[in-house]
N, C-alpha and C positions, 0 to 999 in steps of 0.2 A: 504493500500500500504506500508506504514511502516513496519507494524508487517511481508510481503513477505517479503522486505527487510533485515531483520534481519533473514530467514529463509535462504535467499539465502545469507548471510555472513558465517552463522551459516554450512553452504555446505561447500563453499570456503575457511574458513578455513580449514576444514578437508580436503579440497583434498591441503592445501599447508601444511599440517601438523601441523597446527597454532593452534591447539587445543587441549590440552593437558586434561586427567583425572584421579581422584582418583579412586572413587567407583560414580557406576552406579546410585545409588539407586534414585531411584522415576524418573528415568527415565529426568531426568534435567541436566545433563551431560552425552557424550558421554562413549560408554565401554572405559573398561583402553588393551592399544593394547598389545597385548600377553598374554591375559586373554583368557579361552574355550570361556565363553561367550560374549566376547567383540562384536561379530558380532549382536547377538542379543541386546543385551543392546545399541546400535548406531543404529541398526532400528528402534526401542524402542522409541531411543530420537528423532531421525528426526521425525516419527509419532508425536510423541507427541509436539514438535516445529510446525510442520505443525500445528497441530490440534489447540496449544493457539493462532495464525495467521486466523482461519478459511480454514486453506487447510487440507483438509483430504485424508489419504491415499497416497501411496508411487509412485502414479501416477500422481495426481496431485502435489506432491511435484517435480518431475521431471519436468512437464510440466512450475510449477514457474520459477525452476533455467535453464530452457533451458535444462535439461539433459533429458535420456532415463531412464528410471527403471533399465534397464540394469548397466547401468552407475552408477548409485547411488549404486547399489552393488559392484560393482568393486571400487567404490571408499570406501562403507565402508570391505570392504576385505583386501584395499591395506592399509588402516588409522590402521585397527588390525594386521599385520602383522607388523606394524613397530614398 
């Protein structure tokens, strides 16, 4: 239950913007936002946050923090465009 909770911080930040990046690399930090790759490199890391938590996949990452899959795109769309 801990390790969700930090997954769903680790969300909540990015959708207040609270979460700032350098470089993606190993996927333990989010993309850096106005990067190409930034969208990939932040589904990248939510995967991989899910997955040290035991949640796998961008579905049941959704289903922890209350959002849609839908929604977790949108939110990392809105986190690399800024």
């Amino acid at each position: 239950m801990k390790g969700r909770l930090a997954l769903i911080g680790a969300v909540a930040a990015m959708a207040l913007g609270g979460t700032s990046a350098a470089i993606a690399a190993g996927h333990d930090t989010p993309g850096t936002p106005g990067t190409p790759n930034c969208q990939g490199q932040t589904i990248a890391y939510l995967n991989q946050a899910g997955k040290s938590v035991g949640v796998h996949g961008l579905g049941n990452i959704a289903d922890v923090t209350g959002m849609t899959v839908q929604q977790l795109h949108d939110l990392v769309e809105t986190f690399c465009a800024a």
